[in-house]
Backbone as a ProteinNet text record, in pm:
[ID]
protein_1_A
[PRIMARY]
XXXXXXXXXXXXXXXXXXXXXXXXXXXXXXXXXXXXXXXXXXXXXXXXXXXXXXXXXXXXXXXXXXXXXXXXXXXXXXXXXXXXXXXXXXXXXXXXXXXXXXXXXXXXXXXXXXXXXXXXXXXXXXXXXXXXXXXXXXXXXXXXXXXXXXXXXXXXXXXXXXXXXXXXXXXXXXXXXXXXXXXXXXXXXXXXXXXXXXXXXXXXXXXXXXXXXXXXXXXXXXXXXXXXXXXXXXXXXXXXXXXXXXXXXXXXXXXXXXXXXXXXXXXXXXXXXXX
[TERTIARY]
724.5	781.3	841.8	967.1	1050.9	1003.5	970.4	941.7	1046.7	1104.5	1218.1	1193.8	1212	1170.1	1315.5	1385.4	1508	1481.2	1534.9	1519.7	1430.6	1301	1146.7	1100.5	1042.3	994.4	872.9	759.4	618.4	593.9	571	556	420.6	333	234.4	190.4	124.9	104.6	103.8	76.5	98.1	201.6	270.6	472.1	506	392.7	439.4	491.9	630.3	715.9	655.4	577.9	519.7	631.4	711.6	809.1	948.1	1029	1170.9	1252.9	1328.8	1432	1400.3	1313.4	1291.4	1346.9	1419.6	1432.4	1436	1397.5	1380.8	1367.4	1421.6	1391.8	1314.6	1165.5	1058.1	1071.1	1117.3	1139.2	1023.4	1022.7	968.1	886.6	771.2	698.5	736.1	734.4	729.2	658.3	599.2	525.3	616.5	647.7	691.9	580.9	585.7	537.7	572.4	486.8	563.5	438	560.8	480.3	535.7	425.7	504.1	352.1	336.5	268.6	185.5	87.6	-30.5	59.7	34	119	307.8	315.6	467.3	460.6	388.4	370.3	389.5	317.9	305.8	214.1	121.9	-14.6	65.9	112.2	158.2	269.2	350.2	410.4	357.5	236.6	184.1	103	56.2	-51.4	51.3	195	265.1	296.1	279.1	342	225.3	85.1	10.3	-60.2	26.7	11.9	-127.1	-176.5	-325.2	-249	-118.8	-39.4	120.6	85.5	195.6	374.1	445.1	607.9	652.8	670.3	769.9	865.8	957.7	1117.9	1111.3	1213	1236.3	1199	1236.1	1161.3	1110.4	1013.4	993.1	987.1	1031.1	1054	963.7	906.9	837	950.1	1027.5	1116.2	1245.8	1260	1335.1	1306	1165.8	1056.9	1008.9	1025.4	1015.9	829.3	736.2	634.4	569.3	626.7	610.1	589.7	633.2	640.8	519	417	284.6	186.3	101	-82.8	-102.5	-167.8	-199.6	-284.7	-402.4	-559.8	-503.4	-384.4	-354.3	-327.2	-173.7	-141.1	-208.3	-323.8	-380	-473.5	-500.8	-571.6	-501.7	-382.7	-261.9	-230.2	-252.2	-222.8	-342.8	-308.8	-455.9	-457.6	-540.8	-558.4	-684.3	-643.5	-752.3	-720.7	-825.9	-826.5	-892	-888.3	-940.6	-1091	-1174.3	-1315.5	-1375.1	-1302	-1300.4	-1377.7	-1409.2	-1408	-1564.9	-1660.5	-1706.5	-1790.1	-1911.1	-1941.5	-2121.5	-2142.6	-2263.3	-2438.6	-2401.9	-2494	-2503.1	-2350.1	-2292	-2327.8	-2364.9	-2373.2	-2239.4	-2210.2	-2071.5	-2001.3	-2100.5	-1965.3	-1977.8	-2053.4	-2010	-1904.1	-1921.6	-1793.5	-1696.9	-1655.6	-1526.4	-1533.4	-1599.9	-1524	-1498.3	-1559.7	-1517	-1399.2	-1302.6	-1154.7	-1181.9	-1175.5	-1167	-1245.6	-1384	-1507.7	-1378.3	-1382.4	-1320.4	-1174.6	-1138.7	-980.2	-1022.7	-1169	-1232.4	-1227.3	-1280.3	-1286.3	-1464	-1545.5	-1647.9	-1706.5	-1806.4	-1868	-1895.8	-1937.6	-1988.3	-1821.7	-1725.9	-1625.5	-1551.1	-1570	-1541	-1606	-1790.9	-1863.8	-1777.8	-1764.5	-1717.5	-1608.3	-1501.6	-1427.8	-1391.4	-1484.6	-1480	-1579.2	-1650.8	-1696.1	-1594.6	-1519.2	-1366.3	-1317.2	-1293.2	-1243.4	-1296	-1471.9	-1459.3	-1441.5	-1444.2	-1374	-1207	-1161.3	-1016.6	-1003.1	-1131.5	-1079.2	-1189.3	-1232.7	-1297.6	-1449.6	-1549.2	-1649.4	-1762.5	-1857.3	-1954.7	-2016.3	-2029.8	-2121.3	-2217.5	-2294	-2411	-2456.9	-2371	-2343.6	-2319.4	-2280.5	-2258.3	-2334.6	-2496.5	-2571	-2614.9	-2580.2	-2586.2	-2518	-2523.3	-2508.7	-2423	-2363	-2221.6	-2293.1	-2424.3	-2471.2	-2518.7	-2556.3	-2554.1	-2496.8	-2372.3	-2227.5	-2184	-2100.4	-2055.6	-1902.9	-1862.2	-1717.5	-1577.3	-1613.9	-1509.8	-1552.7	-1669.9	-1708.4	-1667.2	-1732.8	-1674	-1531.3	-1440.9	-1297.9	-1254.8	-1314.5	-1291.4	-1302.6	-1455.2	-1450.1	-1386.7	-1325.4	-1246.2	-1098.8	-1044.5	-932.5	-984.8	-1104.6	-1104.7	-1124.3	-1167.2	-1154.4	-1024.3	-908.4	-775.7	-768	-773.2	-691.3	-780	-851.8	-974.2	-878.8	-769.5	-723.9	-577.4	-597.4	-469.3	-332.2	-322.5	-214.8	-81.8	29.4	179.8	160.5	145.9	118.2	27.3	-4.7	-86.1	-99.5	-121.7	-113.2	-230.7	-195.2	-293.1	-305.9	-365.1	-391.8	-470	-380	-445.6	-574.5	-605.1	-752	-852.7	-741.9	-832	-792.5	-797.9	-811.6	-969.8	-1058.1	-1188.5	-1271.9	-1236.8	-1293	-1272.6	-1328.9	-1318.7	-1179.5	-1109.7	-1016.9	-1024.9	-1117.1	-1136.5	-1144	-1177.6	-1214.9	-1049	-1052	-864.9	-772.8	-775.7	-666.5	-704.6	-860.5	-876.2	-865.3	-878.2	-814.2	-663.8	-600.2	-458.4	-418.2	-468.7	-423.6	-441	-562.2	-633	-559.9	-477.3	-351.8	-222.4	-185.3	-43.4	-81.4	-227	-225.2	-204.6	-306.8	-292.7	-163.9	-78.5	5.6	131.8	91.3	161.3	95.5	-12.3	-65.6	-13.8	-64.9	-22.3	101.3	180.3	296.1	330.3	263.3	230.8	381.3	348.6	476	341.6	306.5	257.7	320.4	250.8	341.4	175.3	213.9	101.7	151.6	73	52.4	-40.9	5.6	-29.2	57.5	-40.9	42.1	52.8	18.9	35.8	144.5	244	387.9	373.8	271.7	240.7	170	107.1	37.7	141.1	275.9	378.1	471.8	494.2	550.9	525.4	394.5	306.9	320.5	276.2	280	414.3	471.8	592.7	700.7	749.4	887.2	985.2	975.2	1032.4	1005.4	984.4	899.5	1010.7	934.7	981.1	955.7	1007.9	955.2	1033.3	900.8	912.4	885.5	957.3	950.6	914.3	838.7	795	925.2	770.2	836.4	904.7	871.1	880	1048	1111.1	1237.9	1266.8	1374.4	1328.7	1468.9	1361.7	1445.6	1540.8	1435.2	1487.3	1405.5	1518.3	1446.2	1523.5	1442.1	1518.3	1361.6	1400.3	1311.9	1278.8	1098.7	1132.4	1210.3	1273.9	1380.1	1461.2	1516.3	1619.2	1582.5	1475.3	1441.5	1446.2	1356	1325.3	1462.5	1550.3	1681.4	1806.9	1784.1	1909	1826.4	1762.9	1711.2	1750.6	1780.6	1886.1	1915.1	1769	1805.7	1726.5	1724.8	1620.2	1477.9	1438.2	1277.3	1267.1	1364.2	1303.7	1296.5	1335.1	1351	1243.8	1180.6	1069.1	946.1	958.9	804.6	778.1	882	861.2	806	871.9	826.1	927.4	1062.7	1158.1	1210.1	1197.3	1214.7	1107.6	1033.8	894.6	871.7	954.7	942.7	815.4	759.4	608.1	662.4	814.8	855.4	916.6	921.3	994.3	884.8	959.2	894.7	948	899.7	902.3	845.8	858.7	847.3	798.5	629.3	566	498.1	525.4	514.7	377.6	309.9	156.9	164.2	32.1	21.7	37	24	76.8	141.1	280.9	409.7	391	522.1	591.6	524.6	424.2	426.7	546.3	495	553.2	482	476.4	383.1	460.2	396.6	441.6	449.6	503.5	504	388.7	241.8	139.5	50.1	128.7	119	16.8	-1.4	-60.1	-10.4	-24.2	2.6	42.9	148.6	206.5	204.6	225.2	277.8	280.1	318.3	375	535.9	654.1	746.9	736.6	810.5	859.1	1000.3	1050	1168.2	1219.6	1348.6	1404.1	1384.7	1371.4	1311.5	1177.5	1089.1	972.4	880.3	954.1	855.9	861.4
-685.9	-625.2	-489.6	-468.4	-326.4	-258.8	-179.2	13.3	45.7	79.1	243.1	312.7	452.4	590.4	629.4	661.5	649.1	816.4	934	1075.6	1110.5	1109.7	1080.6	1288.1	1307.8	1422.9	1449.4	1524.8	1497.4	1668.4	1713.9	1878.6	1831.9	1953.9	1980.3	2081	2093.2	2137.3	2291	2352.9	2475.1	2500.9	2393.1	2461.8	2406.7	2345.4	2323	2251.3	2199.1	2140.7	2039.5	1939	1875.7	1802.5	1724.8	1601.9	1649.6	1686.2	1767.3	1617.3	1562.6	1452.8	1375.5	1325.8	1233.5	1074	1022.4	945.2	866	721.4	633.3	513.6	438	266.3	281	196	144.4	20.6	-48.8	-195.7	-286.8	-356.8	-461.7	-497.5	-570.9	-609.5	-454.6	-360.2	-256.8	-196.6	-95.9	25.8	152.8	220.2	353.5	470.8	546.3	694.9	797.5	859.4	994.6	1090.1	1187.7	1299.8	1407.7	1471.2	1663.7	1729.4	1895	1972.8	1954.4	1978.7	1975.7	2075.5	2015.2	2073.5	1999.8	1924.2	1906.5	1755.3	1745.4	1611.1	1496.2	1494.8	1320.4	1214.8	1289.5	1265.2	1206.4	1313	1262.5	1156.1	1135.7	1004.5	918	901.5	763.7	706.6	819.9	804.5	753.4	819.5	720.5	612.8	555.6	387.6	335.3	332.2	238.3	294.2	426.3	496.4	600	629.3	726.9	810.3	890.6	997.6	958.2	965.9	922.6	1070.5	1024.4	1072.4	1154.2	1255.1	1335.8	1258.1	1252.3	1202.6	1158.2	1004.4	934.9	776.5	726.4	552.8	523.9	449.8	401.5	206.6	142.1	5.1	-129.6	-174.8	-278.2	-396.5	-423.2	-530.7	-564.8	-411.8	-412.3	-389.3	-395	-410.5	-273.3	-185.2	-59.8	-98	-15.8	-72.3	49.7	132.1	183.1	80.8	-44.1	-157.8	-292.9	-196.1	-271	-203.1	-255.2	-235.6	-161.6	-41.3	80.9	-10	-39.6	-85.4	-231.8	-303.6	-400.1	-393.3	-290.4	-308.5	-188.6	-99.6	-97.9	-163	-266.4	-360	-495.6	-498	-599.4	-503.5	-378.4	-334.3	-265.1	-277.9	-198	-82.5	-36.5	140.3	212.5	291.9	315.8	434.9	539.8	703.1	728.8	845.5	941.4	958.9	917.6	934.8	787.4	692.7	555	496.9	624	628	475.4	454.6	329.3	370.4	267.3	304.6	283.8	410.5	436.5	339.9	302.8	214.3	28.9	2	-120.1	-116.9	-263.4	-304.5	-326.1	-326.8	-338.9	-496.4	-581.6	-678.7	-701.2	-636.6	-632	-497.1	-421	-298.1	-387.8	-472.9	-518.9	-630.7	-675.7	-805.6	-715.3	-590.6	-547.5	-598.9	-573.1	-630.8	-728.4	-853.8	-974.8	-1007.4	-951.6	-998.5	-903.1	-837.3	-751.7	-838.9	-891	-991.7	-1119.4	-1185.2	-1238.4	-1384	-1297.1	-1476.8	-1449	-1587	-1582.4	-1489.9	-1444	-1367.4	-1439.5	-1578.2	-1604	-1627.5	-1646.6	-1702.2	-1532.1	-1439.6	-1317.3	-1286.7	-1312	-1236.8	-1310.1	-1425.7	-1516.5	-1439	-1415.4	-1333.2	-1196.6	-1167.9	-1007.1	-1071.3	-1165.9	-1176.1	-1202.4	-1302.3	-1301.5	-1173.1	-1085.6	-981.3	-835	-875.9	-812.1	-838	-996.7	-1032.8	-996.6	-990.6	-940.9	-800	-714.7	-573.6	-554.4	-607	-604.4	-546.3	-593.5	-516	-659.4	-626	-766.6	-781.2	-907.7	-923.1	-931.6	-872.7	-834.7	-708	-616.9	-495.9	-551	-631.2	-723.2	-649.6	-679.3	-601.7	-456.2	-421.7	-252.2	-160.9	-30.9	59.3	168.6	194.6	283.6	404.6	478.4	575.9	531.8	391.6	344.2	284.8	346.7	297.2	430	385.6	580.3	563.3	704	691.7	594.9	582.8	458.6	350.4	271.6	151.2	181.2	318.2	316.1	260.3	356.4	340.3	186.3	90.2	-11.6	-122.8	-51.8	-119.5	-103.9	26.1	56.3	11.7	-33.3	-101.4	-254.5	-327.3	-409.3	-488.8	-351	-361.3	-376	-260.1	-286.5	-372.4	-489.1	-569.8	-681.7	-710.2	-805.7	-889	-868.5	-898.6	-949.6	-973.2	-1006.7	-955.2	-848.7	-739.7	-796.9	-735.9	-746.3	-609.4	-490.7	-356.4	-333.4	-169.2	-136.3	23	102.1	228.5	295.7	358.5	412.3	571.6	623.6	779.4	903.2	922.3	977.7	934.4	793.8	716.7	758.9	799.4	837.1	972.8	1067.8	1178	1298	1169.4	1266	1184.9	1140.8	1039.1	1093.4	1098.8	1205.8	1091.1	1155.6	1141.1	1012.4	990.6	869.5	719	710.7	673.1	619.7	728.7	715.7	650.4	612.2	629.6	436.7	429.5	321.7	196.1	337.3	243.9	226.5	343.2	311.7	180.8	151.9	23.3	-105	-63	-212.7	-186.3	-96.3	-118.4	-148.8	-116.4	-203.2	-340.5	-351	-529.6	-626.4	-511.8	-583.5	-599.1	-465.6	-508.1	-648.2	-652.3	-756.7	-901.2	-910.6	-1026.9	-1048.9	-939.1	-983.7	-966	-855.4	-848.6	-808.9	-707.1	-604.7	-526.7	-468.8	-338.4	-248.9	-136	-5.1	102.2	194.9	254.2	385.9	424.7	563.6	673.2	785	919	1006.1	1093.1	1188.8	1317.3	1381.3	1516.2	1532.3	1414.4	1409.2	1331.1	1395.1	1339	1253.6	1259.3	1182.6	1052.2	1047.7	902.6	840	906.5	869	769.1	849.9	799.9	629.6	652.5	528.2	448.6	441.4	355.3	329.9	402.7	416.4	291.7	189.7	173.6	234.9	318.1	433	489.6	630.5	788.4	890.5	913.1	980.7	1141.8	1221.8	1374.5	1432.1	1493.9	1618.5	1798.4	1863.8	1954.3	1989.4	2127.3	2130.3	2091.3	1982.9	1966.2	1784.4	1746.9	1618.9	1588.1	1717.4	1709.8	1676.7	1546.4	1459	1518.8	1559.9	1658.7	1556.6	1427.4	1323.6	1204.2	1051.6	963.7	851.6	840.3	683.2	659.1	550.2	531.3	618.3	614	725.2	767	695	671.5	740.4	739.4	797.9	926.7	981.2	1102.8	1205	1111.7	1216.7	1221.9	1117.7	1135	1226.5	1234.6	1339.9	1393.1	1508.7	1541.7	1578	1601.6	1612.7	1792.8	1870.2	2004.8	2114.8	2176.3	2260.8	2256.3	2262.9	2195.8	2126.8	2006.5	1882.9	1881.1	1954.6	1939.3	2046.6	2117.3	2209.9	2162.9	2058.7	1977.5	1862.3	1831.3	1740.6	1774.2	1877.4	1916	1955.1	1905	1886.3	2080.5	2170.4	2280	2374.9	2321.2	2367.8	2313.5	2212	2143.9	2024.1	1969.1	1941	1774.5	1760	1592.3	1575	1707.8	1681.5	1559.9	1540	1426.3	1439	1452.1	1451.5	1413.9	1366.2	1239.1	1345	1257.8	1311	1209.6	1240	1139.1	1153.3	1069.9	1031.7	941	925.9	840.5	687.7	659.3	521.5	483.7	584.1	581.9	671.3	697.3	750.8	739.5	869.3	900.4	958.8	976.4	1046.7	1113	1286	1392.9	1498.2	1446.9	1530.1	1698.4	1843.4	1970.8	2046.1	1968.8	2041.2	2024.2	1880.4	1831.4	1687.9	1641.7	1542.8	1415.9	1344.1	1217.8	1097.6	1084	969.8	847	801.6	688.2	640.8	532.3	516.8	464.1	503	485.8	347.7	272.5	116.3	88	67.1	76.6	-56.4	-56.3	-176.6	-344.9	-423.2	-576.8	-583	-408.6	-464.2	-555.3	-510.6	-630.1	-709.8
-1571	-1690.3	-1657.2	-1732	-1656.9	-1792	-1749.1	-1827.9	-1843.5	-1989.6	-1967.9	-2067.1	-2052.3	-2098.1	-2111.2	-2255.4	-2301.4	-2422	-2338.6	-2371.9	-2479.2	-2391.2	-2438.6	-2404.9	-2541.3	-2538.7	-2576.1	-2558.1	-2605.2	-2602.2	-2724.9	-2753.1	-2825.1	-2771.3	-2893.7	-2926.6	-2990.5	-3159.2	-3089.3	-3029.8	-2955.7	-2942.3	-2929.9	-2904.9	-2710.8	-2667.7	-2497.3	-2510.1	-2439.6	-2379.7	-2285.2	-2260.3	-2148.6	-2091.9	-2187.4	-2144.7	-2222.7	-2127.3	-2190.2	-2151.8	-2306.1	-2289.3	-2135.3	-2109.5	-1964	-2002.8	-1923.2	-1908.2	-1767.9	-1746	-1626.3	-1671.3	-1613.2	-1596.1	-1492.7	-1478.9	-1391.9	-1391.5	-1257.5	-1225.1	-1243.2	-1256.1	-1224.6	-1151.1	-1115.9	-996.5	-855.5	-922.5	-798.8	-795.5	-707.7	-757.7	-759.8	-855.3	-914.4	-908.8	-833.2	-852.7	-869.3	-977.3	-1026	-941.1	-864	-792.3	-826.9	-851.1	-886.7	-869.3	-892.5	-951.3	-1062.5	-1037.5	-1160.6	-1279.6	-1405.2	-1495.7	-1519.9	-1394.8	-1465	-1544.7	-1598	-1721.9	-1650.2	-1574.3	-1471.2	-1567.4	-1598.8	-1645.8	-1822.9	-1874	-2018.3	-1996.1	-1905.1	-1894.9	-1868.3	-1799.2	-1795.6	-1897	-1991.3	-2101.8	-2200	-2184.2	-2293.5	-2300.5	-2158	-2190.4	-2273.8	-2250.5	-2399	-2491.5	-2513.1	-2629.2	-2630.5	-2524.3	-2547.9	-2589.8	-2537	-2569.7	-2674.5	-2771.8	-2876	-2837.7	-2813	-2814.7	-2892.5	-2876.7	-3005.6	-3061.2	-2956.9	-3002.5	-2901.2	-2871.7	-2778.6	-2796	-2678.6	-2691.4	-2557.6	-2574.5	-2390.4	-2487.5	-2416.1	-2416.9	-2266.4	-2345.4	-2224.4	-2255.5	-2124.5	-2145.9	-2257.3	-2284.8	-2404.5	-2525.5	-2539.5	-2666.7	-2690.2	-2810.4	-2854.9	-2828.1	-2767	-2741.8	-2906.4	-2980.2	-3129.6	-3198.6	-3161.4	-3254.7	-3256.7	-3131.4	-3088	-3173	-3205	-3238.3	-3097.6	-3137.7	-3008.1	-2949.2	-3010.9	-2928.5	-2902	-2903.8	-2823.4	-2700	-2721.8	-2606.1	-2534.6	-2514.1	-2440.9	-2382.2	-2459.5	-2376.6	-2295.4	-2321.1	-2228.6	-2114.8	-2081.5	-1955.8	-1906.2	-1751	-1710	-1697.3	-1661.7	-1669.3	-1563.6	-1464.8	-1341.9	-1365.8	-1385.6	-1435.2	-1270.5	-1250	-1115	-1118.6	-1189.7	-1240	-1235.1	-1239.7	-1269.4	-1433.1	-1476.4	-1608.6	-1622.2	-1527.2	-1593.7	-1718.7	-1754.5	-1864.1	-1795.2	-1802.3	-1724	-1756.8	-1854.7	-1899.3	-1877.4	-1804.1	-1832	-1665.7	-1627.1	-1484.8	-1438.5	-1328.6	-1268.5	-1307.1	-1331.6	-1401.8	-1511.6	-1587	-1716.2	-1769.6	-1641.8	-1663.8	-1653.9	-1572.3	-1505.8	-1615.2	-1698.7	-1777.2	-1950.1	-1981.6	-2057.2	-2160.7	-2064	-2174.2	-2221.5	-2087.8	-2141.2	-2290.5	-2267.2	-2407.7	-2514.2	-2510.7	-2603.9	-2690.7	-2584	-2610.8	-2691.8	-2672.8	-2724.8	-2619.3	-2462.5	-2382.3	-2393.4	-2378.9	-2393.7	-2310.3	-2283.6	-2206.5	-2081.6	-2033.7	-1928	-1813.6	-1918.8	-1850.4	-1824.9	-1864.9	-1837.1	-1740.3	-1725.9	-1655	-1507.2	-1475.3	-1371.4	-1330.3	-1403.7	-1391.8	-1330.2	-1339.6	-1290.3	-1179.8	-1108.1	-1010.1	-888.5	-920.5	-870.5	-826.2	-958.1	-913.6	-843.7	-802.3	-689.5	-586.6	-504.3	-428.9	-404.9	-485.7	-440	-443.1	-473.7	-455.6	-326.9	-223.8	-143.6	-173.6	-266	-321.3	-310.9	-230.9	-257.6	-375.9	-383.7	-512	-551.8	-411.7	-422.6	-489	-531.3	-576.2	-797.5	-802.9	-938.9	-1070	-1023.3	-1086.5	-1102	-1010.2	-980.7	-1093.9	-1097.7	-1226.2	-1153.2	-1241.4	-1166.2	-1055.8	-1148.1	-1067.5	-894.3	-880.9	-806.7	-666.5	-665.4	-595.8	-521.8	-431.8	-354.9	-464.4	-409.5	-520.7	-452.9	-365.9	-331	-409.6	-376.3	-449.9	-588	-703.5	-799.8	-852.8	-754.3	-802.9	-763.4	-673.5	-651.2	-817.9	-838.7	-935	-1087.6	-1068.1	-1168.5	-1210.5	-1051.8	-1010.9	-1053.9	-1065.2	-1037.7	-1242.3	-1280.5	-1422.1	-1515.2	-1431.5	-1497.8	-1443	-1356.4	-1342.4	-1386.9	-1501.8	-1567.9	-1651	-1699.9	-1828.4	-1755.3	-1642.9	-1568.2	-1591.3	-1625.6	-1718.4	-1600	-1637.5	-1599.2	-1538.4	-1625.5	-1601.4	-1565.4	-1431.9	-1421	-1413.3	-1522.9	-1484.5	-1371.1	-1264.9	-1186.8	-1197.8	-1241.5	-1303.2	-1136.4	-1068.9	-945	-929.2	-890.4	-882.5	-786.1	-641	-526.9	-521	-614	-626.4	-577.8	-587.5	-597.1	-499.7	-395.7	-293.6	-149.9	-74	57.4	142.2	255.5	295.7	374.8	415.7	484.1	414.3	251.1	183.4	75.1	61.4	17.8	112.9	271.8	341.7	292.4	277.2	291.1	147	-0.1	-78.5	-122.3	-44.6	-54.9	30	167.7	184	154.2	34	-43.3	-189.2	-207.4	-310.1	-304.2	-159.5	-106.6	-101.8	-50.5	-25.9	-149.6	-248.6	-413.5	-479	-413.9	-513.1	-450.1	-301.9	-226.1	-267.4	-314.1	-357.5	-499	-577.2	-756.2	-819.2	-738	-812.9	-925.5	-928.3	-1056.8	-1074.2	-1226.9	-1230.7	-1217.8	-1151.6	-1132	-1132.2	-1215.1	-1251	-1178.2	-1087.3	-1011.7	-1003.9	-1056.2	-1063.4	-929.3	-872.7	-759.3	-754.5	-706.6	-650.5	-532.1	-472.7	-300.1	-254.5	-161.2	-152	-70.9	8.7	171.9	120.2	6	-88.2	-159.2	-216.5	-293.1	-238.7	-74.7	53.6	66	95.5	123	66.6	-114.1	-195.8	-270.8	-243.9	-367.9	-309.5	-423.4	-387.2	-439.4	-553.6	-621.2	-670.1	-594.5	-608.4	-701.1	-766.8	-848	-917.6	-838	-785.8	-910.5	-967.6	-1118.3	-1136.8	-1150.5	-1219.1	-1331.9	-1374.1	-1515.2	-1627.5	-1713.8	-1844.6	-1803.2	-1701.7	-1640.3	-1613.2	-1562.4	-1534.4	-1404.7	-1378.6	-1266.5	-1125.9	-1043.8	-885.8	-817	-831.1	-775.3	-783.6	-786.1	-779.8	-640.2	-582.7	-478.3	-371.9	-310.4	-210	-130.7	-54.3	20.3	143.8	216.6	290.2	234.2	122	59.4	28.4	-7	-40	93.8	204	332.5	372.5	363.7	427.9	389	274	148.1	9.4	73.1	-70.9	-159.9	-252.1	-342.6	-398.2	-336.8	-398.8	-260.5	-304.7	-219.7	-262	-373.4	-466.2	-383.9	-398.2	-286	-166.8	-100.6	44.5	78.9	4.7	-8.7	-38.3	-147.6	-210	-108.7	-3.5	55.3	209.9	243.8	347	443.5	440.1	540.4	556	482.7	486.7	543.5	579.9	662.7	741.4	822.3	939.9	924	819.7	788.2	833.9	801.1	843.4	996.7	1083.9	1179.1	1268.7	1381.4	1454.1	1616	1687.6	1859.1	1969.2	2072	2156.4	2240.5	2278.4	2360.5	2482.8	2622.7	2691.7	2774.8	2748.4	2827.3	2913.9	2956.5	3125.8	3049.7	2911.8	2855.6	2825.2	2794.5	2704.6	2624.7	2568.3	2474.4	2318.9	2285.7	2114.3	2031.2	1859.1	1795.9	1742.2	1792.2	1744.6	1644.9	1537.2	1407.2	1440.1	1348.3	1368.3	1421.5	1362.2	1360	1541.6	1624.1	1716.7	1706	1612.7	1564.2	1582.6	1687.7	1710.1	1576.6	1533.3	1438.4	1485.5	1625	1654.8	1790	1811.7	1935.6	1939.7	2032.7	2105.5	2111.2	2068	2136.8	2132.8	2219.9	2261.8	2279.9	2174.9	2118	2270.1	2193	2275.8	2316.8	2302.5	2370.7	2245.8	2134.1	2039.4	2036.2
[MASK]
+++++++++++++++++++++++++++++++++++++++++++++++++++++++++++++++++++++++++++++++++++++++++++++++++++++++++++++++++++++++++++++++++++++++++++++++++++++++++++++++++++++++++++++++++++++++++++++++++++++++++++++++++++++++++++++++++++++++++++++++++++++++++++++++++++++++++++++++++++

């Protein structure tokens, strides 16, 4: 399902400016990330697609469809939703966190509970863990199972709210690549929020870099971004003006690396036919 945000503004009652006239089409089966600064309304654009955060002026459309024209507590429950806290519900065992929606949508409970057993298998989480209680879990497992909750209700959409925000570095490197795989398996529209350009990089098939008030610096692949940034902001938030993207060939007794500015090994050298 394609997202578009058609000169969408969100002021409140204080007089802040969060979302100045923004507009974007979000494709389809891709993942879209919006990266900026804490404060430049990443956070209030994603809360608007299923309405936690209601629009001043403007439209955002699911597929063409004024989504103003939905029951709020529906369509937040037709799309999924993974917060940075994983938000479970501290009293609820882990698959009855994860079948939540479904009972709620009104599938029976046992065919829900089954359900979310499934779906810790596909978010890599044993199920031996099933019965266990959120306090119970490290914060990776949490957010696993928080991922494993938006995606209970088999949604089209998936908003991801900086999920591996609060998970140590080793832990993140490892659920970002169990979210490229997901989204290579299901074929989701995702629509992810970060303030990390180097996670945006990764996941993004179209990153989408903001200034306060959610005014957009630039949008294209990241190929396209590292390659022509479009301002100096960008070529500053990204790194290429601080040397943070350069890259240089360093030769060892095995071959040829690629050692990033800081001298940090990126890669290895393979030189065209040896693959």
């Amino acid at each position: 399902m394609a997202i578009e945000f058609r000169a969408v503004t969100k002021r409140f009652p204080d007089g802040t400016v969060a979302v100045d006239e923004f507009s974007l089409l979000i494709p389809a089966h891709k993942t879209t990330v919006l990266v900026g600064s804490s404060g430049c309304g990443k956070t209030t654009l994603l809360r608007m697609i299923n309405r936690l955060v209601e629009p001043t002026s403007g439209e955002i459309t699911i597929d063409g469809e004024s989504i103003m024209g939905r029951d709020p507590v529906q369509l937040r429950r037709s799309i999924g939703y993974v917060m940075q806290s994983a938000g479970l519900l501290p009293h609820f065992s882990v698959v009855d966190n994860v079948a939540t929606v479904p009972v709620l949508q009104g599938t029976p409970k046992p065919q829900a509970r089954q359900r979310a057993l499934e779906l810790l298998d596909v978010v890599g989480l044993d199920r031996a863990l099933a019965d266990r209680y959120p306090r119970q879990l490290s914060g990776g497992q949490q957010q696993r199972v928080g991922v494993a909750r938006g995606l209970a209700a088999d949604p089209n959409i998936l908003l991801m709210d900086e999920p591996f925000g609060a998970v140590d570095p080793i832990v993140r490197k490892e659920l970002q690549a169990e979210t490229i795989r997901l989204q290579r398996d299901l074929d989701k529209t995702v629509v992810f929020v970060t303030h990390d350009i180097d996670e945006a990089f990764l996941l993004g098939d179209q990153v989408v870099i903001l200034e306060k008030g959610a005014r957009v610096a630039q949008v294209g692949s990241p190929s396209q971004i590292i390659e022509n940034p479009a301002s100096d902001f960008v070529a500053e938030f990204i790194g290429v003006e601080r040397g943070a993207r350069e890259l240089r060939t360093k030769t060892t007794p095995h071959g040829t690396v690629l050692v990033d500015a800081a001298g940090r090994t990126q890669g290895v050298l393979v030189e065209a036919g040896d693959t």
